[in-house]
N, C-alpha and C positions, 0 to 999 in steps of 0.2 A: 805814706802817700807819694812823697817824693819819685820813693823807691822804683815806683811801680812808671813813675813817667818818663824813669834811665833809661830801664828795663824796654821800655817801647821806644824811645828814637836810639839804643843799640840794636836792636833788631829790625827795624827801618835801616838805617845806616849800615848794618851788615849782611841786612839783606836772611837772616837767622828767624827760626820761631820764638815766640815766648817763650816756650817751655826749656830752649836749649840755652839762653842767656842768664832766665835763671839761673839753671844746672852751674852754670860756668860763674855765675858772682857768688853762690854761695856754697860752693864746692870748699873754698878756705874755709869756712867757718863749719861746716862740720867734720873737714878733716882735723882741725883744730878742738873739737869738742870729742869728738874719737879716741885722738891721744891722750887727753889730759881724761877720759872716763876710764882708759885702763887703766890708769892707778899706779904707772912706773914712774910716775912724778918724774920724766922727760919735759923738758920746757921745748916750745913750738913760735918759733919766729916769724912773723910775716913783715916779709918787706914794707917797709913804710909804713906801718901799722903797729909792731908794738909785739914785744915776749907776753906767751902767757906760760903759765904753769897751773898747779892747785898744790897748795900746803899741805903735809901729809897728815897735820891737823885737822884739815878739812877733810880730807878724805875716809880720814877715819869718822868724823863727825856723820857724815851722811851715809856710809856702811851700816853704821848702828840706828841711824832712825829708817834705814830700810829693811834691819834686822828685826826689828821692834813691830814694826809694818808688818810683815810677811809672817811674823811669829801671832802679831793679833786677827790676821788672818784666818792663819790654822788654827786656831781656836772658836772661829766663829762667831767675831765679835764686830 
């Protein structure tokens, strides 16, 4: 809720739509969520904010319950 009350006096204050201040605060976090979905387990730094990466444990973890997924799928289940 907070979120959404930045979001309106940035774009009062810069004189921007809603739509473009979103774009622009949440532009890190899915370019962040992008890298670490390819899977070349690259870590991604945002200033003042904090490294992430994903474990290639994990990566493998959620390959296979989307393999699992996609396989009961095709079966029609």
């Amino acid at each position: 809720m907070k979120e959404k009350i930045i979001i309106q006096k940035l774009a009062s204050k810069f004189n921007l739509p809603l739509a473009k201040i979103e774009e622009i605060i949440y532009h890190q976090f899915k370019y962040t969520a992008k890298i670490i979905k390819e899977g070349n387990f690259q870590s991604v730094r945002l200033p003042y904010f904090g490294k992430f990466h994903a474990k290639k444990t994990r990566i493998a973890y959620l390959n296979e319950l989307t393999r699992k997924k996609n396989e009961r799928l095709a079966n029609g289940k």
